[in-house]
C-alpha positions as CSV (number, residue, x, y, z in Angstrom):
1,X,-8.0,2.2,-22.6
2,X,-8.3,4.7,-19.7
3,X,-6.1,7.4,-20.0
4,X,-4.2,9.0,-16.9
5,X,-1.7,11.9,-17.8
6,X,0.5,12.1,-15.5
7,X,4.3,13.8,-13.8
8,X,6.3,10.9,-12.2
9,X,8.8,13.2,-10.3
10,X,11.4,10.4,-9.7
11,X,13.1,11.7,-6.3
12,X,15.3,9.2,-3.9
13,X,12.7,9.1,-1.5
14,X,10.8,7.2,-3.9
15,X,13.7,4.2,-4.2
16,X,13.4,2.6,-2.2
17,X,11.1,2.9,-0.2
18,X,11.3,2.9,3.3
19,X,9.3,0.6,5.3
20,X,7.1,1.8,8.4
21,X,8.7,0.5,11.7
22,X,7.1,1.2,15.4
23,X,8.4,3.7,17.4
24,X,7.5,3.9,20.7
25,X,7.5,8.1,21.8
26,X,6.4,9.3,25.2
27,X,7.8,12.9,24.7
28,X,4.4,13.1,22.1
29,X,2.1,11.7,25.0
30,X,4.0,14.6,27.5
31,X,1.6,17.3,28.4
32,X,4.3,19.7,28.0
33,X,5.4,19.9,24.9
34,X,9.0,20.3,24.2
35,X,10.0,20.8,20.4
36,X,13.2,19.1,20.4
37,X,12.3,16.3,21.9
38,X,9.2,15.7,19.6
39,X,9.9,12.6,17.3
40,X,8.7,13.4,13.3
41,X,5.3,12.0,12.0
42,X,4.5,10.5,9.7
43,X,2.3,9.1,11.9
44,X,1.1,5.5,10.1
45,X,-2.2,4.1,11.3
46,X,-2.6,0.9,13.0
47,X,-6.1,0.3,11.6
48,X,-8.2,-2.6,13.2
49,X,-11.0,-1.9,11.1
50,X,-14.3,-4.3,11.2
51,X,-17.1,-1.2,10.0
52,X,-18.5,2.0,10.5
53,X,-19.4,4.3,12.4
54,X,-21.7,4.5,15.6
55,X,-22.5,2.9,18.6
56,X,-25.0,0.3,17.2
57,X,-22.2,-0.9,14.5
58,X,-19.2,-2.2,14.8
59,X,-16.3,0.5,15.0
60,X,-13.3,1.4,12.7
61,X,-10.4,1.4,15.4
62,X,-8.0,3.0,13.0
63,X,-5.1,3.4,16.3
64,X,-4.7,1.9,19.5
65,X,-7.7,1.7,22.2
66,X,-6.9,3.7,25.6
67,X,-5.5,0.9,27.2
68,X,-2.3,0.8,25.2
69,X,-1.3,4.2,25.5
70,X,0.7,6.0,22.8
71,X,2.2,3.8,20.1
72,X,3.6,6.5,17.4
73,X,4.5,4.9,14.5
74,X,7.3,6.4,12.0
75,X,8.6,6.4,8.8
76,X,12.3,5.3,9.0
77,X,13.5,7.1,5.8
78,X,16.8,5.4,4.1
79,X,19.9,7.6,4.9
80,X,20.5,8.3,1.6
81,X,16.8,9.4,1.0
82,X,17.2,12.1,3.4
83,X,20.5,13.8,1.9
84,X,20.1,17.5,0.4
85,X,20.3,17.4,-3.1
86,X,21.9,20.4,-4.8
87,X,20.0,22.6,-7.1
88,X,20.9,25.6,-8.8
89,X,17.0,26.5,-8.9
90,X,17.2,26.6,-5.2
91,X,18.6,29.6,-3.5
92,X,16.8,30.1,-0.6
93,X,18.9,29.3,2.5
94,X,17.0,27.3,5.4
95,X,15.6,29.8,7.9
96,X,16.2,28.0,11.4
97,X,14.5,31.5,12.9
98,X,11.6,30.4,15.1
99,X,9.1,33.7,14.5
100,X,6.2,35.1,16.8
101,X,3.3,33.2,17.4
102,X,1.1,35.9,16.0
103,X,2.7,35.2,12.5
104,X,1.9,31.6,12.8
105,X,-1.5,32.4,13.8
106,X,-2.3,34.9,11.0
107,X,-0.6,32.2,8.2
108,X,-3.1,29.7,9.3
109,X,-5.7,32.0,9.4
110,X,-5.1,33.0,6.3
111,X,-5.4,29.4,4.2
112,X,-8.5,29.5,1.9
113,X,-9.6,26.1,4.4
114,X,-13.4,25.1,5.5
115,X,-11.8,23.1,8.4
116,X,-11.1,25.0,11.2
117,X,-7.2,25.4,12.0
118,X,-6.4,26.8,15.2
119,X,-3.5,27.9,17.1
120,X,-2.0,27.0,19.9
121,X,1.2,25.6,21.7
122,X,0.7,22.4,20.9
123,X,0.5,23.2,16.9
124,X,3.5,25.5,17.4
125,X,5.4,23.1,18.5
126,X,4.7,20.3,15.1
127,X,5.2,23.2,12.7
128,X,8.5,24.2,14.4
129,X,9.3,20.6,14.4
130,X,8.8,20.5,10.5
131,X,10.3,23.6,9.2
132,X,13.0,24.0,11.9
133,X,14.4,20.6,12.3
134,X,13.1,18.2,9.4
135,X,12.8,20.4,6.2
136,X,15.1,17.9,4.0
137,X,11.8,15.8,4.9
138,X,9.4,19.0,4.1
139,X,11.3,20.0,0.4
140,X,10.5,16.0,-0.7
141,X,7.1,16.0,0.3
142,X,6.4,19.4,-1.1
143,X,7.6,18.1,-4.6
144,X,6.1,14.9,-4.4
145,X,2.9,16.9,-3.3
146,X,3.0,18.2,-7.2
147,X,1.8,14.3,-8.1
148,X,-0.4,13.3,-5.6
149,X,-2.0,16.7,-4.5
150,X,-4.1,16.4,-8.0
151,X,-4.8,13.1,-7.7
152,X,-6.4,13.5,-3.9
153,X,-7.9,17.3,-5.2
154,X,-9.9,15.4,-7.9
155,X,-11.4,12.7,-5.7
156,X,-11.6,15.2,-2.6
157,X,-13.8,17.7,-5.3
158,X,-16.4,14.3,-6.8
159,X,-17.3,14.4,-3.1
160,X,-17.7,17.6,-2.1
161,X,-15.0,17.3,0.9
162,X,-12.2,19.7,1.8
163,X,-9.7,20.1,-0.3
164,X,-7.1,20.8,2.8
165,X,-7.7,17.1,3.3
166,X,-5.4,16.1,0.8
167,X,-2.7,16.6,3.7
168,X,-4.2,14.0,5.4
169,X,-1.4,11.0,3.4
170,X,1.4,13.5,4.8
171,X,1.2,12.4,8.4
172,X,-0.2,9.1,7.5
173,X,2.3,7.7,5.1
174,X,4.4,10.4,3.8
175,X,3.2,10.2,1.3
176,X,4.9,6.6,0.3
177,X,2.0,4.8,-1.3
178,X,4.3,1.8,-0.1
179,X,4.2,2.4,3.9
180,X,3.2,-0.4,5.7
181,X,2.8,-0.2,9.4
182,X,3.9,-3.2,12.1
183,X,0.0,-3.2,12.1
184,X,-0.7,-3.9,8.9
185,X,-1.8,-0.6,7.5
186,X,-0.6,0.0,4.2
187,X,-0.7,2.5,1.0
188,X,-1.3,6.2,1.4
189,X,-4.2,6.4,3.5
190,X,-3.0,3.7,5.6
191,X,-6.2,1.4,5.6
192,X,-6.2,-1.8,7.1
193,X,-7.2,-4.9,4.7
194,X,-10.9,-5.0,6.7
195,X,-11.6,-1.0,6.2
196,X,-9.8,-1.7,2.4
197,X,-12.2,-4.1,1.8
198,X,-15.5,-2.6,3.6
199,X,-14.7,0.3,1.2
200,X,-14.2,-1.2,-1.7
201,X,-10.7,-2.4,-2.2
202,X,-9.4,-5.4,-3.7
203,X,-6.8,-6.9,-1.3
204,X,-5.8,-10.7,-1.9
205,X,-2.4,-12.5,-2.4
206,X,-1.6,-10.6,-5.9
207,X,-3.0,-7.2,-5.5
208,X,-3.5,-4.6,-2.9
209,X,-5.3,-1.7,-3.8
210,X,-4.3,0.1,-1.0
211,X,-0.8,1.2,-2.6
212,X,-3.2,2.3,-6.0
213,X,-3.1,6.1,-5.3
214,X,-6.6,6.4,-7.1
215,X,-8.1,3.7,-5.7
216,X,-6.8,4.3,-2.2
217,X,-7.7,7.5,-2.3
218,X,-11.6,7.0,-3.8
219,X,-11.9,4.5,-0.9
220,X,-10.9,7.0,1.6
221,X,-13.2,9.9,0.5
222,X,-15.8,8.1,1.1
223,X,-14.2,7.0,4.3
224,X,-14.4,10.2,4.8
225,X,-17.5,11.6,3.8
226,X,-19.6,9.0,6.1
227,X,-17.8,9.8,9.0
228,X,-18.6,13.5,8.6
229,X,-22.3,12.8,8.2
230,X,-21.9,11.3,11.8
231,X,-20.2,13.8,13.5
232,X,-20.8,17.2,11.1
233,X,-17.0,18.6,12.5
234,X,-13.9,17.8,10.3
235,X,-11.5,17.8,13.4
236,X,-13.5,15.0,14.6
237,X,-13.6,13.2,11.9
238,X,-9.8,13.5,11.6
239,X,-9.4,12.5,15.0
240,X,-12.0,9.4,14.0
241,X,-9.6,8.5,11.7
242,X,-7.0,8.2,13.6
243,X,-8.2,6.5,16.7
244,X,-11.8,5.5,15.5
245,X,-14.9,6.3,15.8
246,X,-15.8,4.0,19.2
247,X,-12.9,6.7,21.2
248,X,-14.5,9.7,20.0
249,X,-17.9,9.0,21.1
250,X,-16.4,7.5,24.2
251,X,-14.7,11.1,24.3
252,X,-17.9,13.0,23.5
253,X,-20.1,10.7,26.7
254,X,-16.9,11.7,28.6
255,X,-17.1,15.6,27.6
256,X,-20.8,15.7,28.9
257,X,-22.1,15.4,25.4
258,X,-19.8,18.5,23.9
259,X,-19.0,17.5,20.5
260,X,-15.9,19.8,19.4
261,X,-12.3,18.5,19.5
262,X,-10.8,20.7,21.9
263,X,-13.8,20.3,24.4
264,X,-13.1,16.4,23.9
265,X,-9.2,16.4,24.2
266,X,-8.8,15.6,27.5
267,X,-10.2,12.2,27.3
268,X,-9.0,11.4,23.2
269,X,-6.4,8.3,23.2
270,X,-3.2,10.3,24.1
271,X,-1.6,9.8,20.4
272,X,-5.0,11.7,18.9
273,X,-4.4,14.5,21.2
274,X,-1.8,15.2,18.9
275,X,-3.2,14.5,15.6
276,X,-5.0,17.1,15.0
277,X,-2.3,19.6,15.9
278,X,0.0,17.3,14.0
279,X,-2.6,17.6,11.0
280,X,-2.6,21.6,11.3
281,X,1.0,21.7,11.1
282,X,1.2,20.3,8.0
283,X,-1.2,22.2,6.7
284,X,1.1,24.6,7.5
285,X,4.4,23.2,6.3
286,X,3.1,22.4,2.9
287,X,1.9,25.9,2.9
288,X,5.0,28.0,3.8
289,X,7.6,25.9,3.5
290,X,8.9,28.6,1.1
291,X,8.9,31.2,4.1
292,X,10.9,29.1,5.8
293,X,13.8,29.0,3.1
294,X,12.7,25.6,2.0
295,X,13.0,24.7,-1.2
296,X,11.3,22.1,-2.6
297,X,13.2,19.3,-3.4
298,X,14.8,18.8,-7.5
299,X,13.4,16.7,-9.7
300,X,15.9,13.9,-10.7
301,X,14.0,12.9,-13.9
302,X,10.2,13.4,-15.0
303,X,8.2,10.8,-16.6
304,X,5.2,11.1,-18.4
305,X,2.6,8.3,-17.6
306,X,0.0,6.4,-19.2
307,X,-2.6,3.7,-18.4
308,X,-4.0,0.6,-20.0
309,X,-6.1,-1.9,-19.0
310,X,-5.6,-5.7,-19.5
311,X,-7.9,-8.4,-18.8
312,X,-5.2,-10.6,-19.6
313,X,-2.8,-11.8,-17.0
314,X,0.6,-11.0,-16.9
315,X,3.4,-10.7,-14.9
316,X,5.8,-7.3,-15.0
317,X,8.9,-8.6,-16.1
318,X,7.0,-9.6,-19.4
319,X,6.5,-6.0,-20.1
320,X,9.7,-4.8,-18.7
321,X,11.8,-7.5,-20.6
322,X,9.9,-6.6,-23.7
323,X,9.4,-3.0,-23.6
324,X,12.9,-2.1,-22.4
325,X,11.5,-0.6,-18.6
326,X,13.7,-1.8,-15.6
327,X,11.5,-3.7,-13.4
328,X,11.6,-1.5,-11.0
329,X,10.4,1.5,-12.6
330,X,7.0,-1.0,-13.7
331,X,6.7,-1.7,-9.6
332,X,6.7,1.8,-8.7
333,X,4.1,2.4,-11.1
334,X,1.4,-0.1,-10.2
335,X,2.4,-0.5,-6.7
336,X,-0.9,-2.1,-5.8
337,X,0.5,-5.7,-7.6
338,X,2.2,-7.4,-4.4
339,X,3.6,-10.2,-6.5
340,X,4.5,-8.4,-10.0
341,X,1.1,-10.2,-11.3
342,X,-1.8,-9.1,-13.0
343,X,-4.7,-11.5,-12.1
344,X,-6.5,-11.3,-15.1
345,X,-10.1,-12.5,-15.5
346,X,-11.4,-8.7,-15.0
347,X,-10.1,-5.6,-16.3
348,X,-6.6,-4.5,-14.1
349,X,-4.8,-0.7,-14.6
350,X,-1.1,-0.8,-16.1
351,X,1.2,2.3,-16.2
352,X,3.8,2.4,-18.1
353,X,5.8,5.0,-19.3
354,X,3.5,7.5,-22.2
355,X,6.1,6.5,-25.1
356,X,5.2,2.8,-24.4
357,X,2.0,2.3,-24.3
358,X,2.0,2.2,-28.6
359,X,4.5,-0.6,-28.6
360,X,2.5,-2.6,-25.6
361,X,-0.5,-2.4,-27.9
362,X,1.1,-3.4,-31.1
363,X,3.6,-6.6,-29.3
364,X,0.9,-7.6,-26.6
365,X,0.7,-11.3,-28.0
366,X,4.3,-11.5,-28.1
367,X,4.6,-10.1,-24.3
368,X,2.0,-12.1,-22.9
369,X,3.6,-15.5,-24.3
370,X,7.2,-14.2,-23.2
371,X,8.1,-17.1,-20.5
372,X,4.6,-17.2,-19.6
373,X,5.1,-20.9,-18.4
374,X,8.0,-19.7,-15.9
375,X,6.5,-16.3,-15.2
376,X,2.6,-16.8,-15.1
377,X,1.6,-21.0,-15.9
378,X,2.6,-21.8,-12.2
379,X,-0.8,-23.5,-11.8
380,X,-2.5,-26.6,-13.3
381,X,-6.3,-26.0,-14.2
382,X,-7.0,-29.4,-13.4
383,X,-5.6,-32.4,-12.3
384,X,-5.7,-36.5,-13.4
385,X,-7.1,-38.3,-10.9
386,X,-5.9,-41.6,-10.2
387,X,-8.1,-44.2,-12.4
388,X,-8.3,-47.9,-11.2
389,X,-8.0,-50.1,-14.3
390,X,-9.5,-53.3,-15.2
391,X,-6.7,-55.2,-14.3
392,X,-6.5,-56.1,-10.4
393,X,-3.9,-53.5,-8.8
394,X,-3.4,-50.7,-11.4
395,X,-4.6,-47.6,-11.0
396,X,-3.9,-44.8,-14.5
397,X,-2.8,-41.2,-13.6
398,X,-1.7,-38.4,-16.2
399,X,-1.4,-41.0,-19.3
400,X,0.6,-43.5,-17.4
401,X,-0.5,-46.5,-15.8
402,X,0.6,-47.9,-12.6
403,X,1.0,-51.6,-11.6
404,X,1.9,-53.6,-8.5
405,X,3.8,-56.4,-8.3
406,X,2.2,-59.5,-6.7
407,X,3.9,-62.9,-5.6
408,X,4.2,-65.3,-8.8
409,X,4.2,-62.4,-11.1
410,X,7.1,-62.0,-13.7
411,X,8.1,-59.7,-16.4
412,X,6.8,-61.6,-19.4
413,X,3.2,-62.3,-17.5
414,X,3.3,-58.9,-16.6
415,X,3.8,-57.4,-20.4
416,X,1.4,-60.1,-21.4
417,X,-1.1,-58.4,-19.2
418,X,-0.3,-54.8,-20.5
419,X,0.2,-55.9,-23.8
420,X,3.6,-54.6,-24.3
421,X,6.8,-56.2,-24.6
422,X,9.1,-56.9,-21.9
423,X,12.3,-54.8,-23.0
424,X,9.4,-52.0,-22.8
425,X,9.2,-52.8,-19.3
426,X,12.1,-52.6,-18.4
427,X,12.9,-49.3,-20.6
428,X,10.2,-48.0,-18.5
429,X,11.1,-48.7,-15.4
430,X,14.9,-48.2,-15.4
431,X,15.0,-52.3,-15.1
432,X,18.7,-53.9,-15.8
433,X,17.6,-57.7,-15.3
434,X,14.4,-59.6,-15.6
435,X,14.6,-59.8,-11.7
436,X,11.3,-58.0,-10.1
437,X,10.1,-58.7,-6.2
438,X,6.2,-58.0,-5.4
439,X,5.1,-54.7,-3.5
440,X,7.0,-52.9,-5.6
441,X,5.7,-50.6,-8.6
442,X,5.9,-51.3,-12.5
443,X,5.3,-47.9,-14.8
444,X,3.9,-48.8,-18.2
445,X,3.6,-45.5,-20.4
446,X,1.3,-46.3,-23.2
């Protein structure tokens, strides 16, 4: 069993969860940038991803080329998931003052970071449009930061690679490890299925890996850490990431060869011209939210997590049913199983709740024959071909054989041939007279 000890901070931004929609917003494409105009990232990636990562290879085209122009894409959060809830921990009222920019530029400068975050108007204007008119969306992703900013820390530490990265799944997804753009994008990092795959992912019909925060985010460190051995600058390789790494060495010929992001701007994809700003402000945001009077936002319940692996395969509702867990708790566990299936045949992660995983252990039998036919059996391992039988026009499929009736033929000749008797016959066949016409079909089941 591999163990994973974790805080489920159950807020209602995680139920449901919202799905990623297009949005189509020229006010982010707008030279001048205008802060109450700008629409809200998360920005989710519309990945066409074949390989990596120079000219000689194919290209991971995480957004659109230059001929499309900006296509932002956002996470339409549920009404609901948006409204403040109370908490008497919180006391700090919301701060709507916009401050000087030299206090934005010394709080950036201040973050213990190894990527370079610079200031400018164009970073103002995301971190105002965070903390001054979205902070219901800044409190959630500050508390839900408290379970995935471990997870990404770990992984982002086994390869040596920024920690400030972890930030990345803010803009990206939201950090909804269900996002899924109009693209096809999906999980956390927002991978397409051919950069999923290429890195390591299992994506078929039952599982996705790109909604397993661990696995997800493994695949995208090293992602990551190949692009940066191209390009040796972190705000190109977040800009790769975004747009791919074909438009920033278009970007880079276009520049004369200058390979910094602000040298390159001008010719970037219009919608990565803003993601690196975007990508500073939420450094920012996750930061000094606080300063801001934004609390983060309360935790509804906490759960503490465990995992098991199976090689078994189940479905969800066998351990829900069984172990007392609403379904829905098990799916936004192990998000990465599309179809509430465990394949089996290799060794697949379950998380259940800590308290559970003693009873799973002790009752597995019993949960993996709970409606297994109904839930699991869908499929038949094999399959009776039709078998022609000595006698001239039957054919035996699945135990029963088939006959066709032939001119002269009659019930009695028929059972003689099958040896069988002719109430038999017609038992078998749903037959209320002796009266049979030829072309049609005799069943005899012995």
């Amino acid at each position: 069993m591999r163990n994973l000890l974790i805080i489920i901070f159950l807020l209602s931004a995680f139920l449901p969860f919202a799905q990623a929609e297009e949005h189509l917003s020229d006010t982010l494409a707008a030279d001048t940038v205008n802060v109450e105009s700008l629409e809200l990232i998360p920005l989710v990636a519309a990945d066409s991803a074949e390989a990596v990562l120079t000219d000689s290879q194919p290209t991971v085209n995480r957004r659109s080329t230059d001929t499309i122009g900006l296509s932002n894409i956002e996470i339409k959060w549920f009404e609901h998931c948006l409204q403040w809830l109370d908490t008497t921990d919180c006391v700090a009222v919301h701060d709507t003052t916009t401050l000087p920019d030299s206090v934005y530029k010394t709080r950036l400068q201040a973050l213990p970071c190894v990527i370079e975050l610079p200031y400018n108007e164009r970073v103002r204007a995301f971190i105002l449009r965070y903390v001054k008119r979205s902070p219901k969306q800044v409190a959630r992703l500050m508390r839900m930061g408290e379970y995935y900013f471990p997870i990404f820390e770990e992984t982002l530490g086994k390869y040596q690679l920024p920690y400030e990265l972890k930030y990345l799944p803010v803009i990206e997804s939201a950090l909804n490890p269900m996002a899924r753009s109009h693209m096809g994008a999906a999980g956390l990092w927002q991978f397409m299925p051919g950069t999923g795959k290429l890195y390591g992912l299992e994506i078929n019909s039952l599982v996705d890996e790109r909604m397993d925060p661990i696995r997800s985010t493994e695949a995208a460190c090293r992602f990551l850490s190949n692009m940066y051995s191209i390009y040796g600058d972190w705000n190109l390789v977040i800009a790769a990431y975004n747009c791919g790494s074909g438009n920033v060495n278009k970007a880079i010929r276009r520049a004369g060869g200058k390979r910094d992001f602000w040298s390159i701007y001008p010719y970037l994809p219009r919608e990565t011209r803003n993601y690196v700003p975007i990508f500073i402000a939420a450094n920012y945001a996750m930061n000094y939210g606080e300063e801001h009077g934004i609390c983060k936002a309360p935790i509804e319940q906490t759960m503490i997590t465990d995992t098991i692996r199976t090689t078994q395969r189940m479905h969800l509702q066998q351990a829900a049913d069984n172990l007392g867990i609403p379904i829905s708790e098990l799916r936004r566990l192990n998000p990465q199983y599309s179809r509430d299936v465990l394949p089996g045949g290799s060794s697949y992660a379950l998380v259940l709740p800590a308290e559970k995983v003693g009873l799973f252990i002790e009752q597995q039998d019993t949960i993996m024959a709970y409606k297994a036919d109904s839930l699991i059996n869908n499929r038949r391992a094999e399959i009776d071909l039709a078998k022609v039988t000595s006698i001239n026009g039957a054919y035996r499929i699945n135990g029963v054989t088939y006959y066709t009736i032939k001119n002269g033929d009659s019930l009695s000749t028929i059972a003689k041939k099958f040896h069988c008797s002719v109430k038999q016959l017609k038992q078998w066949n749903g037959l209320k007279s002796d009266a049979i016409r030829a072309g049609k079909k005799l069943k005899i089941c012995k």
